[in-house]
C-alpha positions in Angstrom: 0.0 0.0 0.0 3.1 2.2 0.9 4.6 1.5 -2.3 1.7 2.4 -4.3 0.8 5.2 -2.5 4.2 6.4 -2.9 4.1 6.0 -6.9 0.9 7.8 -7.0 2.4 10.7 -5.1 5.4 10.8 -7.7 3.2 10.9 -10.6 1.3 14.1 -8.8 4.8 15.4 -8.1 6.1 15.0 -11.5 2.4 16.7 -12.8 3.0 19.2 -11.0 6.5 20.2 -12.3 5.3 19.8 -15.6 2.5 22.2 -15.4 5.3 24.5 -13.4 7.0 24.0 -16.8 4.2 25.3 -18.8 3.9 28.1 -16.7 7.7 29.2 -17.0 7.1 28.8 -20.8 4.6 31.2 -21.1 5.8 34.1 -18.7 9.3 33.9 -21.3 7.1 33.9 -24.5 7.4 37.2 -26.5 3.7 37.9 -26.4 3.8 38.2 -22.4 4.7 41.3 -21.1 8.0 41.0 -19.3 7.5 43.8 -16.5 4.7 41.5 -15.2 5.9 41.2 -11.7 3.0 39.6 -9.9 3.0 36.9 -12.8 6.7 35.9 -12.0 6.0 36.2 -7.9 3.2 33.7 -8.6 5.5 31.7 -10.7 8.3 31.8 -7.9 5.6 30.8 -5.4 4.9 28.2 -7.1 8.2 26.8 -7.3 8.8 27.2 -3.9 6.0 25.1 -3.3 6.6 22.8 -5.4 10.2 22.2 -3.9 8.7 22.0 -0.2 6.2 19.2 -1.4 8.8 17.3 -2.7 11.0 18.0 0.3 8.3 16.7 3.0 7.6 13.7 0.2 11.6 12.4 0.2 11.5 13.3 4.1 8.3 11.3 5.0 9.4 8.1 2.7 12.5 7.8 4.2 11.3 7.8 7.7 8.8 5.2 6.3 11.8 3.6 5.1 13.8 3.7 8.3 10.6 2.6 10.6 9.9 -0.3 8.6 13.5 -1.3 8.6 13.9 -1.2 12.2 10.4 -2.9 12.4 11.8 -5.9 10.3 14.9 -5.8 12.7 13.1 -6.3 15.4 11.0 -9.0 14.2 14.1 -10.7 13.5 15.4 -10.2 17.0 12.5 -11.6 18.8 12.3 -14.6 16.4 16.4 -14.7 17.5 14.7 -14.4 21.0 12.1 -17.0 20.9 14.4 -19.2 18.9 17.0 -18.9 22.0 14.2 -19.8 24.3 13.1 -22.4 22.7 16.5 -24.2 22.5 17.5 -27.4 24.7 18.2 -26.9 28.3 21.7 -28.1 28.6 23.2 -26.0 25.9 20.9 -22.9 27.3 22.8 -23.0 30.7 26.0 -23.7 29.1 25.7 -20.7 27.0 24.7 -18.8 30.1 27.3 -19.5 31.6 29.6 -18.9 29.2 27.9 -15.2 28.9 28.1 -14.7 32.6 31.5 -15.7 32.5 32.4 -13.2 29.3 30.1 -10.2 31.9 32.8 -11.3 34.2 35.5 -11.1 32.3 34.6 -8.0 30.9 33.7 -5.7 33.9 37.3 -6.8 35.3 38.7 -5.7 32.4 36.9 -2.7 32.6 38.0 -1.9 36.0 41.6 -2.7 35.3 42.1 -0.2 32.9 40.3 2.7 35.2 43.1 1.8 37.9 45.8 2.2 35.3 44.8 5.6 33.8 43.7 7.0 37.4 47.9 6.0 37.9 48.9 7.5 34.7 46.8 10.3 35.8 48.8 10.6 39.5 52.1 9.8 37.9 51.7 12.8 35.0 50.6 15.1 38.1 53.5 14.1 40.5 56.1 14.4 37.3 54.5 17.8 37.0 54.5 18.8 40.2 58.7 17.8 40.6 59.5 19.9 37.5 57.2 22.8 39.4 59.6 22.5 42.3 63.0 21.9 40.6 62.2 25.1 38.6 61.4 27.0 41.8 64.6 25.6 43.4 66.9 27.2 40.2 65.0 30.4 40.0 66.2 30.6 44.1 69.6 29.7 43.1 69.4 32.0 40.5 67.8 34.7 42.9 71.0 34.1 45.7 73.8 33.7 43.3 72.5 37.1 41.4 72.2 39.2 45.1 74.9 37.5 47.4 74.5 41.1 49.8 70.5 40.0 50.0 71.9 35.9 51.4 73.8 37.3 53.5 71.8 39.6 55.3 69.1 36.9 55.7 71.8 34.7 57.6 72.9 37.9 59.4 69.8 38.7 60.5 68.7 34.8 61.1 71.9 35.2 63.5 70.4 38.0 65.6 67.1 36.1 65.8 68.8 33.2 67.7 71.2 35.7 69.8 68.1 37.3 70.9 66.3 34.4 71.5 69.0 32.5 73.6 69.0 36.1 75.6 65.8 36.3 76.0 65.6 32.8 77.2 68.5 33.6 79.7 67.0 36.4 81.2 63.8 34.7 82.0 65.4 31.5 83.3 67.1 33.7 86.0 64.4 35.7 86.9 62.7 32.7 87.3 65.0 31.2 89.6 65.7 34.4 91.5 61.4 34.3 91.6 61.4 30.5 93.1 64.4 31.4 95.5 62.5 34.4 96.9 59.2 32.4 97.1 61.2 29.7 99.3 62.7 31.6 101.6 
């Protein structure tokens, strides 16, 4: 029915071109007036409309196409189905076995490779990550050999801090055993 409908519909398609045709014919003949615009507007519009109906035509058969396809496809598959059902029981629980086994197989497969790229992942960001820190380790070897003046301040001055600190921690020691010998006697 699809088929005949869809020769029918061909026949009024190419009908229609025909009498678009016969219509371009006569808006170029000599005894038509060529400043005519409204006749070559209704001319155009009729092209147009004959393009979108043959558009929608070769759009609409081939999604007739494609649904009857996948129709036939999955006729097949539930014949494969019932066929599969149908078969004898020994082989149907080797063969489910087998597949289970193959599920198996597969989803440890699957998780294998996850594990190696997650450490490919950690090994590219800890490689990264080193040459971050070996090129801020130059650039401050760079920075102390450039300003020897600036390194040696900082170790002057890291000098101080510790003179000041054992000093500090002198003077309260002994006021702190001056405090407990006044508080015991």
């Amino acid at each position: 029915m699809f088929e005949t409908m869809a020769i029918e519909i061909e026949q009024l398609l190419a009908r229609l071109i025909g009498v678009n045709d016969k219509m371009a014919e006569y808006t170029n003949s000599a005894g038509v007036p060529s400043l005519n615009a409204a006749l070559m507007h209704t001319l155009q519009r009729h092209r147009d409309i004959l393009q979108d109906y043959t558009h929608e035509f070769h759009k609409t058969k081939a999604d007739f196409v494609a649904i009857r396809e996948r129709e036939n496809l999955m006729g097949s598959v539930r014949k494969d189905i019932e066929s599969y059902k149908s078969g004898s029981g020994v082989n149907n629980r080797r063969t489910e076995l087998f597949l289970k086994e193959h599920d198996h197989l597969r989803n440890s497969d699957r998780l294998i490779e996850e594990t190696i790229s997650i450490a490919m992942a950690s090994k590219e960001n800890k490689t990264s990550q080193r040459g971050m820190l070996k090129s801020i380790q130059s650039k401050m070897n760079t920075l102390a050999s450039h300003f020897p003046a600036v390194n040696s301040l900082i170790q002057q001055i890291n000098l101080r801090k510790r003179r000041d600190s054992l000093i500090l921690g002198g003077v309260i020691g002994v006021c702190t055993i001056l405090l407990l010998l006044y508080a015991f006697h």
